[in-house]
Each structure stands twice: as structure tokens, then as C-alpha cells.
Backbone bond lengths (Angstrom), bond angles and torsions (degrees), N, CA, C in turn:
res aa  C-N    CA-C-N  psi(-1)  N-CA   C-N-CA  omega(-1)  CA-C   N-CA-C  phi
1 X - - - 1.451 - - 1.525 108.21 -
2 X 1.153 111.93 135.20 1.430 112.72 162.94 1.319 122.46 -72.52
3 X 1.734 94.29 147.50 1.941 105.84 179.72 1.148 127.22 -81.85
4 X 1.641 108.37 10.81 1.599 134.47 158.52 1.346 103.45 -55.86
5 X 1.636 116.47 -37.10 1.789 113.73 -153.90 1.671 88.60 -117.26
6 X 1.154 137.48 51.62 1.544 106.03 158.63 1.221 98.60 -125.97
7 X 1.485 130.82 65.05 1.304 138.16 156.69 1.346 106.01 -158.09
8 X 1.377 131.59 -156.24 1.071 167.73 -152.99 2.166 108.83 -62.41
9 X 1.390 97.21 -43.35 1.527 108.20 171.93 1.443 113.06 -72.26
10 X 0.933 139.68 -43.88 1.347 131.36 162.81 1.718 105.88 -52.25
11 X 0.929 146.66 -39.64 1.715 152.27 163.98 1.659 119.27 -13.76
12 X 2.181 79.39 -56.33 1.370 99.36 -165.63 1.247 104.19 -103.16
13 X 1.179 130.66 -35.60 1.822 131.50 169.21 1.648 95.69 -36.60
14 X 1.587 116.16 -60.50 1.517 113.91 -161.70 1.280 111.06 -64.67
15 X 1.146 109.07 -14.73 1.451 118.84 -156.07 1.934 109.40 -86.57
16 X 1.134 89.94 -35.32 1.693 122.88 179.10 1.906 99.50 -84.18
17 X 0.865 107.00 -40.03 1.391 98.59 -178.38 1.667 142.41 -103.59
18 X 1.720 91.35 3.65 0.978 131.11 171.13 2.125 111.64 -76.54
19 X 1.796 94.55 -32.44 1.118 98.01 -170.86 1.683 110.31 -115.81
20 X 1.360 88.08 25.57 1.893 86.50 -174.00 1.599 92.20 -48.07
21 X 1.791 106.87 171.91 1.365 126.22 150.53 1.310 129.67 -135.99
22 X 1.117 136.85 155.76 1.685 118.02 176.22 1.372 117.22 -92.18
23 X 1.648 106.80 137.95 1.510 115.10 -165.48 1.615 99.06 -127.98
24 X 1.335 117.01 72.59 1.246 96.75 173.95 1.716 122.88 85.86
25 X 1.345 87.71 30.17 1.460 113.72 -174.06 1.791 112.04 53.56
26 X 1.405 84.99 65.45 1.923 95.42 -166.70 1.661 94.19 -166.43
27 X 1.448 99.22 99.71 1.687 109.98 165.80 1.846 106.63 -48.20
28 X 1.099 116.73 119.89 1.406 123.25 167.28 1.771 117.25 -117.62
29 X 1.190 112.17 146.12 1.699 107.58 141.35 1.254 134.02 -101.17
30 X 1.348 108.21 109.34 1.346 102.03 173.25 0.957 139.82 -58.03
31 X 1.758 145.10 6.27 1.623 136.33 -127.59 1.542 74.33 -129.08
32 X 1.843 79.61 152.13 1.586 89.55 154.86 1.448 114.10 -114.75
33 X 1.520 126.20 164.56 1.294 148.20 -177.01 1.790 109.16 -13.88
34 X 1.924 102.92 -43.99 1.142 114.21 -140.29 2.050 81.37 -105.10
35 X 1.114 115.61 -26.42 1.584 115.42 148.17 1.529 124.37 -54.77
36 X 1.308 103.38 -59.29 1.326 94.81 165.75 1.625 130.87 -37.90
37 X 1.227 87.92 -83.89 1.486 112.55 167.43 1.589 121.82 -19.22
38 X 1.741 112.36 -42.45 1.212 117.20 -151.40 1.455 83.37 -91.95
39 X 1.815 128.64 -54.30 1.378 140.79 -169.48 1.803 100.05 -42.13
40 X 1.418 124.93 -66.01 1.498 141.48 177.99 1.369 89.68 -33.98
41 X 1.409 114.62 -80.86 1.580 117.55 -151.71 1.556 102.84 121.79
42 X 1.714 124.68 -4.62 1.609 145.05 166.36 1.444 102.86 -50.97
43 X 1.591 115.92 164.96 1.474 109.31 168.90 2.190 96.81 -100.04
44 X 0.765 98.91 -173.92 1.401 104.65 178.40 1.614 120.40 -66.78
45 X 1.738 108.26 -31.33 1.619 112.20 -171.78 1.703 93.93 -80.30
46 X 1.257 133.19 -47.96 0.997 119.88 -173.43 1.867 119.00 -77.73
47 X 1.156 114.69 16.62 1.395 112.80 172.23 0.971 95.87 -131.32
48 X 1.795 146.10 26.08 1.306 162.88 83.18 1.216 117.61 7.25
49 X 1.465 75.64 -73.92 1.661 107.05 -179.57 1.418 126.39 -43.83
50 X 1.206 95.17 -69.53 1.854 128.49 177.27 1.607 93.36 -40.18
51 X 1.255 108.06 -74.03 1.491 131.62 -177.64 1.601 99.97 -20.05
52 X 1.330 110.40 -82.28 1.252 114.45 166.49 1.219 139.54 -13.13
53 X 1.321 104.59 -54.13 1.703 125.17 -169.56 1.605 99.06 -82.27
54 X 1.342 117.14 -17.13 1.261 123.17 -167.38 1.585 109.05 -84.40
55 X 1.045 105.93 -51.48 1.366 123.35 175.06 1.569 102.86 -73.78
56 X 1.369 159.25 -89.96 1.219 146.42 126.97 1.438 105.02 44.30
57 X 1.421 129.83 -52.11 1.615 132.17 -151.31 1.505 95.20 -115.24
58 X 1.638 131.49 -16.03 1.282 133.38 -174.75 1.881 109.94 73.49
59 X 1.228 94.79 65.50 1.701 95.35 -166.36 1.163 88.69 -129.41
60 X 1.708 136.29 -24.61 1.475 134.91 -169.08 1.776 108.07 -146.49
61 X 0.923 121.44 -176.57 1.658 106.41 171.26 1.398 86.72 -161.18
62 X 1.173 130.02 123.24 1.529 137.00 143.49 1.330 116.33 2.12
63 X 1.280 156.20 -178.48 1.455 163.52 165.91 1.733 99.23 -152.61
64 X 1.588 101.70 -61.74 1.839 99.45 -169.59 1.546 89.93 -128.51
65 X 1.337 100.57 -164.45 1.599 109.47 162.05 1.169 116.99 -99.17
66 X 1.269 134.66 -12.93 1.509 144.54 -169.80 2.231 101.95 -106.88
67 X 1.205 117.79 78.67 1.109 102.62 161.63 1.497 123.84 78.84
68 X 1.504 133.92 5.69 1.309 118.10 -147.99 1.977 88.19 -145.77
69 X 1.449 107.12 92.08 1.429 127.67 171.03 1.533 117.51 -83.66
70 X 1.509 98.60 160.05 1.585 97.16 174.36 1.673 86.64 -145.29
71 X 1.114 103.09 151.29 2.360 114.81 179.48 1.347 94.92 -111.74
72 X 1.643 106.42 116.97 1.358 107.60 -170.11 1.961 100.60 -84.50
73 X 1.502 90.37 -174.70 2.027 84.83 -177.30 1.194 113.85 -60.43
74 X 1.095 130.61 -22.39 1.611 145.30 -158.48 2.163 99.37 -76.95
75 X 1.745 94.85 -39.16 1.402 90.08 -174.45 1.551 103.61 -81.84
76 X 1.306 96.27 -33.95 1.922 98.64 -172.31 1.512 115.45 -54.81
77 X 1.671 110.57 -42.98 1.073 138.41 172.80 2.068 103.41 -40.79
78 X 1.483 103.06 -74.28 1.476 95.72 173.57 1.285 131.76 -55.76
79 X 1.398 100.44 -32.75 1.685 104.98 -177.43 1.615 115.19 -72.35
80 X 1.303 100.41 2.00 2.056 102.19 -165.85 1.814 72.80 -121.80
81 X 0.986 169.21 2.87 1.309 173.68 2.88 1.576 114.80 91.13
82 X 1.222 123.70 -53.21 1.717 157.48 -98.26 1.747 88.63 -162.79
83 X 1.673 129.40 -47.73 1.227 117.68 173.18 1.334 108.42 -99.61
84 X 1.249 117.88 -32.76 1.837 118.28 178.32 1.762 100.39 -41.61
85 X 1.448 123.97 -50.33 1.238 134.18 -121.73 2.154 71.95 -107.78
86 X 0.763 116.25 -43.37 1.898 128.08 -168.62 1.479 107.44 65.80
87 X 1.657 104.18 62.77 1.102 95.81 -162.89 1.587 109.09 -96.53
88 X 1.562 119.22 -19.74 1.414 131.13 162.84 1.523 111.80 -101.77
């Protein structure tokens, strides 16, 4: 497992990818920050935050500005990585 995921970013990766949907034959997330945030139990700046680092590391990529994610292979890749292994 990577030492990217033994905190708080793995939370929200799962959290986001738990809720993809299909848009047109295109896994999306719909939530915004303040979804996030509220689902975790996080305040909004720190799943800001996360957000950031996520995108930054190539684990998610923006879609709009309002709420609308996509988990690139790189994140899917860890997260099927991350449950094979049962490491959270």
C-alpha cells in the first residue's frame, strides 16, 4: 500500500468511489466538497485540501467546478491494490 493512503486521503478516495455513477458511459462523482465533507464527518477546508492533493498526485481529475469528479486508473489501480491486500 502506498504512504499516500495511511491517513485521511484514502477516506475520501473511498468515499468518492464508492459513489461513482454512469454519465454517458463515463464513471463520474457527483458530490460536492460540502457532500463530501458532511458524509466523512471532515469540515469542508480539509476535504479541500485532500481534494487537492488528489488531483496534484493524478488519483482524480476535475470534470466541472461545481462537484463533478472522475478516479483516474492510477486511483482505481490503488484502491483494487488497498482491498486485495485488506489493508484498511
Amino acid at each position: 500500500m502506498s504512504d499516500f493512503f495511511v491517513n485521511d486521503r484514502y477516506r475520501v478516495l473511498r468515499c468518492m468511489a464508492e459513489r461513482q455513477i454512469s454519465v454517458n458511459n463515463k464513471m463520474i462523482v457527483k458530490l460536492s466538497q460540502q457532500e463530501i465533507a458532511d458524509i466523512l464527518g471532515f469540515n469542508k477546508a480539509k476535504v479541500n485540501s485532500i481534494i487537492g492533493e488528489l488531483k496534484d498526485n493524478n488519483y482524480i481529475t476535475q470534470l466541472s467546478a461545481r462537484g463533478k469528479y472522475a478516479l483516474t486508473e492510477k486511483a482505481q489501480s490503488e484502491l483494487a491494490t488497498i482491498n486485495r491486500k485488506g489493508a484498511l
